[in-house]
gemmi code that builds the backbone of each chain (N, CA, C; Angstrom):
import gemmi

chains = {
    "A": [
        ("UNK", (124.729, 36.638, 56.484), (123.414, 37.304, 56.314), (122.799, 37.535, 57.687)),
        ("UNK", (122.233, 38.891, 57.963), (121.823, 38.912, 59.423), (120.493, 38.751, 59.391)),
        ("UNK", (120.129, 38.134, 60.462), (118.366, 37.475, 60.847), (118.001, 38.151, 62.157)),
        ("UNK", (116.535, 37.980, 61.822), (115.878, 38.789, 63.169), (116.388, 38.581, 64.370)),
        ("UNK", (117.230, 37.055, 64.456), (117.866, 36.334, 65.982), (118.950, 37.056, 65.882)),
        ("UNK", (119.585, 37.472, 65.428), (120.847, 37.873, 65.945), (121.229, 39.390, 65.889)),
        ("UNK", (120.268, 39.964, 65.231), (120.423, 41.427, 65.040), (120.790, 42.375, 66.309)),
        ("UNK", (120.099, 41.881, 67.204), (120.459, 42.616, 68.899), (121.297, 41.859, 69.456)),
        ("UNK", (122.126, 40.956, 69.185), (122.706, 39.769, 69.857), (124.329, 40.779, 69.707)),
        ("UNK", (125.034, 40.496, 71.441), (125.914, 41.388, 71.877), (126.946, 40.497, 71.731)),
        ("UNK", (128.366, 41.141, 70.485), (128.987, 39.809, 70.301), (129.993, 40.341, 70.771)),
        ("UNK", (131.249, 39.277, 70.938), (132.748, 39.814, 71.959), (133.278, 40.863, 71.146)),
        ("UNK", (133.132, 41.385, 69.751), (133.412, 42.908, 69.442), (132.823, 44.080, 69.706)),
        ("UNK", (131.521, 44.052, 70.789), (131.045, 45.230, 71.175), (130.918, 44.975, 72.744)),
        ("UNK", (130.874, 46.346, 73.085), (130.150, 46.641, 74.676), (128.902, 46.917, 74.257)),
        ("UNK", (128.238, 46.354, 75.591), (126.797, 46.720, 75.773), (125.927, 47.997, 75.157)),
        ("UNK", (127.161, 49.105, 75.418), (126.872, 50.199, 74.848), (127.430, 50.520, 73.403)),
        ("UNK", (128.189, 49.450, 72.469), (128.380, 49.430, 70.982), (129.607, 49.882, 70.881)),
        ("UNK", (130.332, 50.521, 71.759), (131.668, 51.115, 71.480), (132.442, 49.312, 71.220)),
        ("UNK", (133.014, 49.068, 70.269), (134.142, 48.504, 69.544), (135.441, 47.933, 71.103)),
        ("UNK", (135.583, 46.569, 71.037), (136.572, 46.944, 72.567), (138.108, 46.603, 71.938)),
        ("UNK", (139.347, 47.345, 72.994), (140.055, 47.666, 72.381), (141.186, 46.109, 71.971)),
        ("UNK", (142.170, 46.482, 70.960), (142.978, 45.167, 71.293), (143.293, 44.186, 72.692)),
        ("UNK", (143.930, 45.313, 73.285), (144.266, 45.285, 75.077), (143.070, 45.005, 75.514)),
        ("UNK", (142.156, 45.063, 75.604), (140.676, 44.497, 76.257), (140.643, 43.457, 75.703)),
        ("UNK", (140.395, 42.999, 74.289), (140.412, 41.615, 73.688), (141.075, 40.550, 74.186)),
        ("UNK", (142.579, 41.249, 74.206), (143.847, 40.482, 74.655), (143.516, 39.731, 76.444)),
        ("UNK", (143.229, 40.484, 77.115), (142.900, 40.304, 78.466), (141.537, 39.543, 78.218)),
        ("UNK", (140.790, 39.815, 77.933), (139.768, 38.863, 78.284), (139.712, 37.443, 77.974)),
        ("UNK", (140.163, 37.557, 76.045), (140.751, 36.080, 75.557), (142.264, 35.165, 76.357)),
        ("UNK", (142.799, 35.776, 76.716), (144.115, 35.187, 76.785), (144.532, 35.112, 78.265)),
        ("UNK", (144.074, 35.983, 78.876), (144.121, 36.013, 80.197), (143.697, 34.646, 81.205)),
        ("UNK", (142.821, 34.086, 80.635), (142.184, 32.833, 80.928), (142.874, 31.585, 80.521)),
        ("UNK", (143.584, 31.959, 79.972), (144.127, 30.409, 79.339), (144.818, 29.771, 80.808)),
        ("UNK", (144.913, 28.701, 81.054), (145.741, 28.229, 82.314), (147.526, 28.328, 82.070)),
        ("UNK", (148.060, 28.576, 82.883), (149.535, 29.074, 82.780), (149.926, 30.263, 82.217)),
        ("UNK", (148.722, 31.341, 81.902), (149.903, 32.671, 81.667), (149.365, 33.751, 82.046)),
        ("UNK", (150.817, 34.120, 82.241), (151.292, 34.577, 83.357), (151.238, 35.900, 83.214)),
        ("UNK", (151.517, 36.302, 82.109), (151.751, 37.573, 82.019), (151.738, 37.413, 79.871)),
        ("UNK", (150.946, 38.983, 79.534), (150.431, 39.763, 78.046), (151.406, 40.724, 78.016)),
        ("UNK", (152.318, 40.531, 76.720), (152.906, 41.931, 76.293), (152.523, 41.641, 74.895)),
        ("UNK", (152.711, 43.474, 74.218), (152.814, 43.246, 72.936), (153.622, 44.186, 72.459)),
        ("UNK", (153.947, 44.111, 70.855), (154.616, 45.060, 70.476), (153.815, 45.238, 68.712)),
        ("UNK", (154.587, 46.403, 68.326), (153.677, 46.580, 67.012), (155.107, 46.826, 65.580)),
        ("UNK", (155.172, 46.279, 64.843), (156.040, 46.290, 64.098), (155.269, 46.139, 62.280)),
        ("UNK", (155.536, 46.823, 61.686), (155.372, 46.868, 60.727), (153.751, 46.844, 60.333)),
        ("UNK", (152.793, 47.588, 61.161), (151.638, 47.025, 60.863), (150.861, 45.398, 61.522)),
        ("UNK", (152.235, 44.771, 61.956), (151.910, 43.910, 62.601), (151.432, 44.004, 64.240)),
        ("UNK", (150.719, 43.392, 64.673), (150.659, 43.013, 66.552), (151.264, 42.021, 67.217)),
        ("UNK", (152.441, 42.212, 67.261), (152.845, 40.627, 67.650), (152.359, 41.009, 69.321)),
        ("UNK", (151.924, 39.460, 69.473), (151.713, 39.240, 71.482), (152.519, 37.591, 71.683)),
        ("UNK", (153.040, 38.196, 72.774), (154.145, 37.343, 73.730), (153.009, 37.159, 74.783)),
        ("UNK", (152.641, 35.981, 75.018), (152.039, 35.460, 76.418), (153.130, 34.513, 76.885)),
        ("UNK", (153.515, 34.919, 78.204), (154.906, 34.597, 78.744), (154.387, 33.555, 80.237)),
        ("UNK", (154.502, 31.867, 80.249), (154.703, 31.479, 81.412), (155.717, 30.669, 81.695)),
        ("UNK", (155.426, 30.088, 82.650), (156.532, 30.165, 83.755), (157.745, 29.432, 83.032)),
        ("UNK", (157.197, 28.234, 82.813), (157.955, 26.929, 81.623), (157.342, 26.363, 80.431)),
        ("UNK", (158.229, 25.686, 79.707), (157.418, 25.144, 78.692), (156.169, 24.401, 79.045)),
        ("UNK", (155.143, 24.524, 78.267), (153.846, 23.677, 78.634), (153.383, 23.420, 77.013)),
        ("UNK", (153.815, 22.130, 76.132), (153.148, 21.884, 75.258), (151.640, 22.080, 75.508)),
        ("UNK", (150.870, 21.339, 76.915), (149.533, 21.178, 76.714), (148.996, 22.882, 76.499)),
        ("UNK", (149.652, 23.546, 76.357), (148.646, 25.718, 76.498), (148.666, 25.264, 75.250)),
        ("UNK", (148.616, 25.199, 74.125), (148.504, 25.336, 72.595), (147.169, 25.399, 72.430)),
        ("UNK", (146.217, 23.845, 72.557), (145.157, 23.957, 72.121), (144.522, 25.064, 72.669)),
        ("UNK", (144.099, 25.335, 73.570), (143.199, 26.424, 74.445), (143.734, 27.618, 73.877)),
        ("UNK", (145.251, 27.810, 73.862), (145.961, 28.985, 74.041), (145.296, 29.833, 72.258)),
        ("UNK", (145.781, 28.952, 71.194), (145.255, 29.379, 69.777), (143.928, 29.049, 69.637)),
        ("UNK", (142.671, 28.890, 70.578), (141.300, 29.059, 70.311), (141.147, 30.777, 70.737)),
        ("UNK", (141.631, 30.819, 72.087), (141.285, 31.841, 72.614), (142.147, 32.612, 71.530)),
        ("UNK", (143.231, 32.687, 70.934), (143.909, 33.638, 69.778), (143.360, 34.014, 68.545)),
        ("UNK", (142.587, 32.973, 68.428), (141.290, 33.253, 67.180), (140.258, 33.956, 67.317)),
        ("UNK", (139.746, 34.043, 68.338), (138.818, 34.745, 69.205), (139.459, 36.027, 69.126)),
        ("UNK", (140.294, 36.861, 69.441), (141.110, 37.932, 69.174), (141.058, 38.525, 68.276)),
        ("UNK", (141.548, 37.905, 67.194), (141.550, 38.110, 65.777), (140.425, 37.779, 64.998)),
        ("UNK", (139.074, 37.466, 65.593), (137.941, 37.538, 64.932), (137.075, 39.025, 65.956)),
        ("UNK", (137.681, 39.451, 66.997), (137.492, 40.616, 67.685), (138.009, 41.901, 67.089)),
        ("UNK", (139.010, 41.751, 65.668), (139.505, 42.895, 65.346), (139.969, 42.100, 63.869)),
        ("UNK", (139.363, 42.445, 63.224), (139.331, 41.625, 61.722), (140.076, 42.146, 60.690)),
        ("UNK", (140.556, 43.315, 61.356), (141.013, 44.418, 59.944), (142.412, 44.580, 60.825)),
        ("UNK", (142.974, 43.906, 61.538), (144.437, 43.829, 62.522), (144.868, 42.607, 62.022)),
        ("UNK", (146.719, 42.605, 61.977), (147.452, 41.509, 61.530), (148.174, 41.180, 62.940)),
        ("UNK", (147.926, 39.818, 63.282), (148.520, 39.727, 64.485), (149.459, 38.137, 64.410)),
        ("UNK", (150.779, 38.412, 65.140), (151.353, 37.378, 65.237), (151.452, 36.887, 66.776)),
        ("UNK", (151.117, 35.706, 67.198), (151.180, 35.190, 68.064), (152.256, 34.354, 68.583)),
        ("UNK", (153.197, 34.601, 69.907), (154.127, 33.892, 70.488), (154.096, 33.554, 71.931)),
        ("UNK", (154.796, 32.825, 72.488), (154.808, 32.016, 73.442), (156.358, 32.148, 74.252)),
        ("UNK", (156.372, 32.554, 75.474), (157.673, 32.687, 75.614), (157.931, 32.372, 77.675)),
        ("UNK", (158.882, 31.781, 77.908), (158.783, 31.637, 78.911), (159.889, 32.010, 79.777)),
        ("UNK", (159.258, 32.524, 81.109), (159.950, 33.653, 82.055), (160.850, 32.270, 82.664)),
        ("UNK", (160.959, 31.842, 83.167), (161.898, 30.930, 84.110), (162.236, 31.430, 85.336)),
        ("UNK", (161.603, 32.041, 86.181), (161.689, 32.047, 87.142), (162.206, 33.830, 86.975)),
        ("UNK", (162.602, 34.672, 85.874), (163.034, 35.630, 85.446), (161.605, 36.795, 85.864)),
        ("UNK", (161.948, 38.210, 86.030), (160.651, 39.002, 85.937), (160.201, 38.960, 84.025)),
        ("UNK", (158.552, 38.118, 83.699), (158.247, 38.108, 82.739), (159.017, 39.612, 81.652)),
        ("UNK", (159.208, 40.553, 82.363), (159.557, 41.247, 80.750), (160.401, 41.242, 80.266)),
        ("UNK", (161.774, 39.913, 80.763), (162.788, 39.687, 80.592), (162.776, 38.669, 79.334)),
        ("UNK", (161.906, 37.885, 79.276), (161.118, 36.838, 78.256), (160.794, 37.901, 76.683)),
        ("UNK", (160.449, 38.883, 76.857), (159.766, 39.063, 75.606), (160.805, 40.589, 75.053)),
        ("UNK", (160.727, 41.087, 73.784), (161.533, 41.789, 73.300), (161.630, 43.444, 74.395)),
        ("UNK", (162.393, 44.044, 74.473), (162.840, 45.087, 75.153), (161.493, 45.957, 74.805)),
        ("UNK", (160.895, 46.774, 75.687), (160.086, 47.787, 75.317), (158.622, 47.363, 74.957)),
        ("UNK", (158.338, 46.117, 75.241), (157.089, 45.416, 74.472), (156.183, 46.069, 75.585)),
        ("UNK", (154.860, 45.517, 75.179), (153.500, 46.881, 76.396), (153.473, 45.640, 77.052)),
        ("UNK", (153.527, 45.730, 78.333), (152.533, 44.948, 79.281), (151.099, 45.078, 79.080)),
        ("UNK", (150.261, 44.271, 78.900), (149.077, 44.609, 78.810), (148.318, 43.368, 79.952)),
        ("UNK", (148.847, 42.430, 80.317), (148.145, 41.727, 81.395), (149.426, 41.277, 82.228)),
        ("UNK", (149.134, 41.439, 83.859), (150.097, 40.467, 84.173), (149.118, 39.538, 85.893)),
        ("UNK", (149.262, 38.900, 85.828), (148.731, 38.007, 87.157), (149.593, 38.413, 88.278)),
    ],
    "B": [
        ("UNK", (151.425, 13.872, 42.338), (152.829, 14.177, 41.763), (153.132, 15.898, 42.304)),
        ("UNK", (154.650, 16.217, 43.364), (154.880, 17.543, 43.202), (155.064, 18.421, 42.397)),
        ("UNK", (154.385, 19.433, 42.806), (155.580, 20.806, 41.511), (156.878, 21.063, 41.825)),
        ("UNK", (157.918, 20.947, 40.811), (159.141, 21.248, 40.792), (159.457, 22.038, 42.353)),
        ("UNK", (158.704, 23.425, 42.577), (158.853, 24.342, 43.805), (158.522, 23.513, 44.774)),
        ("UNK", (157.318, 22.817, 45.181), (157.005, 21.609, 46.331), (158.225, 21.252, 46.412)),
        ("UNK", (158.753, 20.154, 45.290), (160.026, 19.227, 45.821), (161.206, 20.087, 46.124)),
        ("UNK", (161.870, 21.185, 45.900), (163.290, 21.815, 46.249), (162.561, 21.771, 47.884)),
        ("UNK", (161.146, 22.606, 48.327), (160.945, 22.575, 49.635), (161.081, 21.302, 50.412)),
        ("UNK", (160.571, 20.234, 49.590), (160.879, 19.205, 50.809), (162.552, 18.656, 50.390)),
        ("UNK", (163.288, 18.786, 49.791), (164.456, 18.718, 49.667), (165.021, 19.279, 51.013)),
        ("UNK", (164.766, 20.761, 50.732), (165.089, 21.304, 52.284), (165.013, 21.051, 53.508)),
        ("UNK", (163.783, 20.329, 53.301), (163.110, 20.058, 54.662), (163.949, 18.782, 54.893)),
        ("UNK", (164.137, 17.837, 54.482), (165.189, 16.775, 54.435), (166.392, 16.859, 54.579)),
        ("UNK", (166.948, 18.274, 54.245), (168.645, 18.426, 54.177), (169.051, 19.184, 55.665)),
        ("UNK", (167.568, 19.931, 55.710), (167.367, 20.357, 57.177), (167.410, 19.442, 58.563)),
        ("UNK", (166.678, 18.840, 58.663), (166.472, 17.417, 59.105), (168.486, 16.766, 59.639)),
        ("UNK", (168.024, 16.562, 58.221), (169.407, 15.553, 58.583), (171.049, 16.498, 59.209)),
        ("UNK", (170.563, 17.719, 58.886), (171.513, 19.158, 59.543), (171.354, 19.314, 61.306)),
        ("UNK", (170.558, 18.988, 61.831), (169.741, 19.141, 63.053), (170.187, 17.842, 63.661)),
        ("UNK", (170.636, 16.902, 62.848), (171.108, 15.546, 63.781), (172.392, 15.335, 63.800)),
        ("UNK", (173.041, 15.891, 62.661), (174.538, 16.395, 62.702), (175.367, 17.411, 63.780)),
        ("UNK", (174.346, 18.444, 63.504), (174.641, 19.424, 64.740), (174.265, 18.750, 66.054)),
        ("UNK", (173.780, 17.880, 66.270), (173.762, 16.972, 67.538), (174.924, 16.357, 68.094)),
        ("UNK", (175.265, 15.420, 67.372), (176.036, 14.650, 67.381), (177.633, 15.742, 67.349)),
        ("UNK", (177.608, 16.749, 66.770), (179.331, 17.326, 66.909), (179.144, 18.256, 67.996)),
        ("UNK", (177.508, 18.945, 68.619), (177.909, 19.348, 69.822), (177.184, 19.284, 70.362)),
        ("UNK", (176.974, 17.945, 71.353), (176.070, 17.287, 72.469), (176.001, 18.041, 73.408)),
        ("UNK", (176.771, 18.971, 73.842), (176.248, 20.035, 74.977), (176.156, 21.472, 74.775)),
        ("UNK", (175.377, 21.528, 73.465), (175.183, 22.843, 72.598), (174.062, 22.788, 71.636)),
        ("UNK", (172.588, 21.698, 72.383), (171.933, 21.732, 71.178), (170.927, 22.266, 70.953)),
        ("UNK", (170.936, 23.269, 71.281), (170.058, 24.113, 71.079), (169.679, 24.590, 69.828)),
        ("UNK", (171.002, 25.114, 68.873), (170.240, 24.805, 67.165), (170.118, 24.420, 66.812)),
        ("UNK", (170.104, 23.102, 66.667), (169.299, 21.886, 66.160), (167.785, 22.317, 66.304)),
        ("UNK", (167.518, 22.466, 67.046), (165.802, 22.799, 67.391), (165.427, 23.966, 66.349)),
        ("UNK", (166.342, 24.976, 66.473), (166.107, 26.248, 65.778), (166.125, 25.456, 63.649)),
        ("UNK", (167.165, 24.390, 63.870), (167.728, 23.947, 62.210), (166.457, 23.097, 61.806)),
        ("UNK", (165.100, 22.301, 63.073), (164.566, 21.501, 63.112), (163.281, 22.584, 62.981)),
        ("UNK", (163.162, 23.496, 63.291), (161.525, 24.222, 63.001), (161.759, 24.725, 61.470)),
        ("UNK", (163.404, 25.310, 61.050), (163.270, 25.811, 59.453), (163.584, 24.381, 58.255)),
        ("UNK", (163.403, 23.035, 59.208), (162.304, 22.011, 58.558), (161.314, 21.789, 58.425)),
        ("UNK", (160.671, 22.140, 59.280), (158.987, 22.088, 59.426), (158.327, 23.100, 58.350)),
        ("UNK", (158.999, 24.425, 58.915), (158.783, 25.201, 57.964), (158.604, 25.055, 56.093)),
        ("UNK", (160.164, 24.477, 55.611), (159.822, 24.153, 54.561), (158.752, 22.792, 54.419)),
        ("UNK", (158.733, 21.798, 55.118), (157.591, 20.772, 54.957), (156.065, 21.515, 54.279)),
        ("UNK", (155.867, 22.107, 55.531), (154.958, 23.151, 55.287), (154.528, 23.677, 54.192)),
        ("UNK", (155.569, 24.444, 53.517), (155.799, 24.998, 52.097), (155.537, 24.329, 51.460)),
        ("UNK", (155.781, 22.961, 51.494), (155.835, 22.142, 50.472), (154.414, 21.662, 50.159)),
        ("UNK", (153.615, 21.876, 51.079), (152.669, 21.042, 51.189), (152.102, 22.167, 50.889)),
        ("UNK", (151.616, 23.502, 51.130), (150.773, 24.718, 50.979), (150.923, 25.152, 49.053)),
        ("UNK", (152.363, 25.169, 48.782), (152.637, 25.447, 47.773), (151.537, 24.884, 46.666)),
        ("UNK", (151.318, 23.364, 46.749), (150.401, 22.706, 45.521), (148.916, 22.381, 46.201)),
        ("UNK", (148.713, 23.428, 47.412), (147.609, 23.272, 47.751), (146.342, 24.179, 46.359)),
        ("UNK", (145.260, 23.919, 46.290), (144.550, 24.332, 45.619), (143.748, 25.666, 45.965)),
        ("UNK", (143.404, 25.650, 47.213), (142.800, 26.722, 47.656), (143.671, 27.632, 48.318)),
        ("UNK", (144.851, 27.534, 47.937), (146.014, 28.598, 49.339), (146.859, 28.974, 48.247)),
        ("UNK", (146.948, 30.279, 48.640), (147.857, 31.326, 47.642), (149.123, 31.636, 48.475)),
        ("UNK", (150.435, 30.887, 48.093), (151.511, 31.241, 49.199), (152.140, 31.597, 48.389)),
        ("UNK", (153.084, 32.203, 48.202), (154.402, 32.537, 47.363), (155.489, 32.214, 48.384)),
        ("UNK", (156.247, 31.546, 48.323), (157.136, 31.139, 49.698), (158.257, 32.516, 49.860)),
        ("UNK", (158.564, 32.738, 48.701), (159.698, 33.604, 48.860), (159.555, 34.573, 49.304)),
        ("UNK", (158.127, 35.495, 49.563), (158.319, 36.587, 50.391), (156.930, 36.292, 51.495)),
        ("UNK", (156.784, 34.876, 51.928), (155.493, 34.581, 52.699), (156.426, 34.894, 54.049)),
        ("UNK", (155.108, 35.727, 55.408), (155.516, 35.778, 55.675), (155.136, 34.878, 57.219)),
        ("UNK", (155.134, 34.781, 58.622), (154.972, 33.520, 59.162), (152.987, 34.075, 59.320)),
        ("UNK", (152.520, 35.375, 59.350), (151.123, 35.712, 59.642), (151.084, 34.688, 58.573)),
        ("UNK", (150.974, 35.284, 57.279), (150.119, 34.512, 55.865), (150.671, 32.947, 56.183)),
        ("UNK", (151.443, 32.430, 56.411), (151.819, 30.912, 56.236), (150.595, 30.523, 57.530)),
        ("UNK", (150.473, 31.234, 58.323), (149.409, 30.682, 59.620), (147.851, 30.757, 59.001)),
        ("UNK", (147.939, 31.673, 58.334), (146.533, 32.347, 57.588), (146.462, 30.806, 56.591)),
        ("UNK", (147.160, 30.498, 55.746), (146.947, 29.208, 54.857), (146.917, 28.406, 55.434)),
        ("UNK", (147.469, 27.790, 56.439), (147.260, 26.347, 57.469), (146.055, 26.182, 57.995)),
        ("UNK", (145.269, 27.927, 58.355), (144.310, 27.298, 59.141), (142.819, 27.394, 58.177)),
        ("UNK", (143.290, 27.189, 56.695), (142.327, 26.727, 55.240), (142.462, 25.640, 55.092)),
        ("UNK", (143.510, 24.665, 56.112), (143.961, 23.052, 56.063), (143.237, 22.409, 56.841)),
        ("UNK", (142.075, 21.767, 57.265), (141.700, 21.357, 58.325), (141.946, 19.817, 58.262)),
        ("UNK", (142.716, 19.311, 56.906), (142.963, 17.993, 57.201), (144.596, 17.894, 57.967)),
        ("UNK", (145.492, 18.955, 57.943), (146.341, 19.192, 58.627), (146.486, 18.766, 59.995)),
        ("UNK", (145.374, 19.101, 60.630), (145.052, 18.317, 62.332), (145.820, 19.031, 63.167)),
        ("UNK", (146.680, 18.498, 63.454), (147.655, 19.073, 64.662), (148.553, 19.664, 64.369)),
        ("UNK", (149.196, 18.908, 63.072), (150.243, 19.943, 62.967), (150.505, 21.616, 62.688)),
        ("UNK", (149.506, 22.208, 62.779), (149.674, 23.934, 62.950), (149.998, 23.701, 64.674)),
        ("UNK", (149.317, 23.118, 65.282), (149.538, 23.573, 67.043), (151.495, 23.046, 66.464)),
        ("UNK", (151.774, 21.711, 66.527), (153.256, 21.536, 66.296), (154.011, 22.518, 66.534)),
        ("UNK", (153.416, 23.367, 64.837), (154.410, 23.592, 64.293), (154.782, 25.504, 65.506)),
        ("UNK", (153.308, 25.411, 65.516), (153.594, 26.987, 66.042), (154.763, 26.551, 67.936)),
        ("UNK", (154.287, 25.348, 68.312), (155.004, 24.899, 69.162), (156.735, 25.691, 69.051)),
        ("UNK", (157.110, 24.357, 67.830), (158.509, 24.702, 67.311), (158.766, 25.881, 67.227)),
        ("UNK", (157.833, 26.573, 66.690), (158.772, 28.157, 66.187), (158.618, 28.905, 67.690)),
        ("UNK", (157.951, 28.627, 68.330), (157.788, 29.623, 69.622), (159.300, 28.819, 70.392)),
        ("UNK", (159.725, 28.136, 70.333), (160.671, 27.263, 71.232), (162.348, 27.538, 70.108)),
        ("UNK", (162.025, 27.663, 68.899), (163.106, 28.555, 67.797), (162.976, 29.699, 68.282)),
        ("UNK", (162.556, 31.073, 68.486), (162.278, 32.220, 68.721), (162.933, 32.385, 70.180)),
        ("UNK", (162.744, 31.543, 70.623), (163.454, 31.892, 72.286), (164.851, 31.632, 71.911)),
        ("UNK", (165.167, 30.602, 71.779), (166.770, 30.354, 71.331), (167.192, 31.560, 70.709)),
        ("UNK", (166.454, 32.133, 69.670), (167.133, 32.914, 68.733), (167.261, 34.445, 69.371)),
        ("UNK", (165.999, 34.381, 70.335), (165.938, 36.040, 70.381), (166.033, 36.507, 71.924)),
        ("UNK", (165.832, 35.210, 72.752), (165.868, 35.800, 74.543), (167.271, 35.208, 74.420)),
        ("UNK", (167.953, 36.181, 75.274), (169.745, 35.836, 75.340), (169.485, 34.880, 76.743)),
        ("UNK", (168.471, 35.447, 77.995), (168.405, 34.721, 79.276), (167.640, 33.105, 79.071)),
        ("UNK", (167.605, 32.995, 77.907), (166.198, 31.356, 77.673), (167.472, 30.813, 77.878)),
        ("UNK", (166.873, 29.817, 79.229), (168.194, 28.051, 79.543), (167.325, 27.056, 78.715)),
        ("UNK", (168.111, 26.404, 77.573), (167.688, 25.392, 76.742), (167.759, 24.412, 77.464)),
        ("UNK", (166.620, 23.133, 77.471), (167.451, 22.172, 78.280), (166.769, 20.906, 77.941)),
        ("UNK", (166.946, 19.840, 78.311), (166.524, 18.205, 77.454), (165.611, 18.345, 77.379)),
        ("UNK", (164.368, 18.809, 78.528), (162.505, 18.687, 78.031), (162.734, 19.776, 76.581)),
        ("UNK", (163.021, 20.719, 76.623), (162.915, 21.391, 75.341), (163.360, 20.504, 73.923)),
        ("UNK", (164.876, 20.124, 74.370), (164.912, 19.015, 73.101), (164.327, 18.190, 72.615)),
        ("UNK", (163.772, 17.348, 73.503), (163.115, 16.277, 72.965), (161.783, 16.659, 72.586)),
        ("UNK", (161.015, 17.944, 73.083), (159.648, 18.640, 72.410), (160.088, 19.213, 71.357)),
        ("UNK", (161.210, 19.518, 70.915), (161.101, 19.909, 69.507), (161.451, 19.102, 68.550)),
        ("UNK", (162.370, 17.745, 69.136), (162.267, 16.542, 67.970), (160.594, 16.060, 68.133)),
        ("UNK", (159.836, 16.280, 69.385), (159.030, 15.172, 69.151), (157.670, 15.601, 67.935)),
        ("UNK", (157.715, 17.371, 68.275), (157.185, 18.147, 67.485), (157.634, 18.057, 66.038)),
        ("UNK", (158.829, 17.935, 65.029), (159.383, 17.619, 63.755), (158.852, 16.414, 63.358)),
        ("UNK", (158.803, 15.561, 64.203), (158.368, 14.037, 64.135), (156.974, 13.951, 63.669)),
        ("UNK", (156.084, 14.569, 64.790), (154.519, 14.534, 64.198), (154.124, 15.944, 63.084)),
        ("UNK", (154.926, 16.539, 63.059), (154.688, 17.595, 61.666), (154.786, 16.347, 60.455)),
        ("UNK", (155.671, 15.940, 60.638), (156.158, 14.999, 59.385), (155.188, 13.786, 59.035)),
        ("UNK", (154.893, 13.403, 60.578), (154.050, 12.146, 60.189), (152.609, 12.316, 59.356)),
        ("UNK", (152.281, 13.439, 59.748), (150.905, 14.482, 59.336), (151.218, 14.664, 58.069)),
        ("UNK", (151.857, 15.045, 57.840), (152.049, 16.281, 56.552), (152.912, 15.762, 55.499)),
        ("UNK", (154.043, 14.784, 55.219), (154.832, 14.154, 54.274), (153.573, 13.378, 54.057)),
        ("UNK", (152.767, 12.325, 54.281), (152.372, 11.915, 53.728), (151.127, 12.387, 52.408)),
        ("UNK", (150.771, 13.295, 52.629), (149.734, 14.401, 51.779), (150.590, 14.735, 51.020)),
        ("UNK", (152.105, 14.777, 50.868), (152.359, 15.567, 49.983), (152.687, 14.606, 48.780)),
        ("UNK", (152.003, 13.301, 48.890), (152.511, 12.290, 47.600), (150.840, 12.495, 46.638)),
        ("UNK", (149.856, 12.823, 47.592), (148.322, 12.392, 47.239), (147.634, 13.548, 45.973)),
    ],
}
model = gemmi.Model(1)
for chain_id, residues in chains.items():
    chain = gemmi.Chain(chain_id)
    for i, (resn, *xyz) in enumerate(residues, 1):
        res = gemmi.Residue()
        res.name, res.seqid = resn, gemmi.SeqId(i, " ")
        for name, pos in zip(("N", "CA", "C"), xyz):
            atom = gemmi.Atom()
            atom.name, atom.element = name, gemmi.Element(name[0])
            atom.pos, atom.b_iso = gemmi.Position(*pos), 0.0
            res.add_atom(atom)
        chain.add_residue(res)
    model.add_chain(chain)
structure = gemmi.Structure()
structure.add_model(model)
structure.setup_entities()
């Protein structure tokens, strides 16, 4: 239910100026921050979004942070099906990590 | 008490299990599917436990891993095991799908240690 407090209140699905921001903007702003990654691709399959955030080595500790900021995403675009993965370059150029042809959309 | 469908899943998840320590043991410098045989345990655990959930609509047979993530995170007594489990399958997915991923002991032992606390979490809910 919306209230007088929040009616002007600018949330991470709009710009200042109301335009809607895009997946790839979402993606970068949420995910980009997480500590250890390195590099955003995605690909689109069946209606789906899958995103590969690719670092260097395994790091159990990226999970927690990594699937807050992934929720954040997917509460940025509500009407998108997105699958989330984790994949790591090894010392490899990151687009070697994730499926052939996937978008770069962030890289450090 | 399970539904008939719950128990074949944790059947699996058990026959899985004990498949993942076999494949260990006959090829100690090849174990990389074990990990991959050890997340499509978790997986069915999972099932098993979503299946006679009350508020989660899964059909296992054509669920697919979005909707199985979509019902876990209606689990909040679940705890950790969604981070786990998504652990495992991201560490299955490399094995299965990057030809250049070097498997190597830290990976092994994060994906037994990951099967381990899925299980410790989650078998027990599925008696309650």
């Amino acid at each position: 239910m919306a209230s007088a407090k929040t009616k002007n209140r600018k949330t991470s699905r709009s710009r200042s100026n109301g335009r809607p921001v895009s997946i790839q903007e979402s993606l970068v702003r949420h995910l980009s921050a997480v500590p250890g990654i390195e590099a955003i691709f995605i690909t689109t399959e069946e209606n789906v979004i899958h995103v590969f955030s690719v670092t260097k080595d395994h790091r159990a500790g990226v999970y927690g942070k990594l699937m807050e900021q992934e929720a954040r995403v997917e509460r940025d675009h509500p009407g998108k099906s997105f699958d989330f993965h984790t994949r790591e370059h090894q010392g490899r150029p990151p687009s070697r990590a994730v499926p052939h042809g996937a978008e770069l959309v962030f890289s450090k | 008490m399970m539904s008939d469908e719950a128990t074949e899943c944790f059947a699996k998840c058990q026959a899985n299990a004990e498949f993942a320590r076999r494949l260990e043991k006959q090829f100690p410098d090849d174990m990389a599917w074990s990990c991959v045989v050890r997340f499509y345990a978790a997986l069915q655990l999972i099932n098993a436990y979503l299946i006679d959930k009350k508020n989660v609509l899964l059909h296992t047979a054509d669920t697919a891993h979005v909707e199985r993530k979509k019902a876990m995170e209606r689990c909040p007594e679940l705890r950790d095991a969604p981070k786990k489990y998504r652990e495992l399958k991201d560490l299955s997915e490399r094995i299965r799908y990057d030809a250049g991923f070097r498997y190597t002991p830290d990976h092994h032992k994060r994906g037994i240690a990951c099967l381990a606390k899925i299980v410790a979490i989650v078998e027990p809910k599925l008696t309650q």
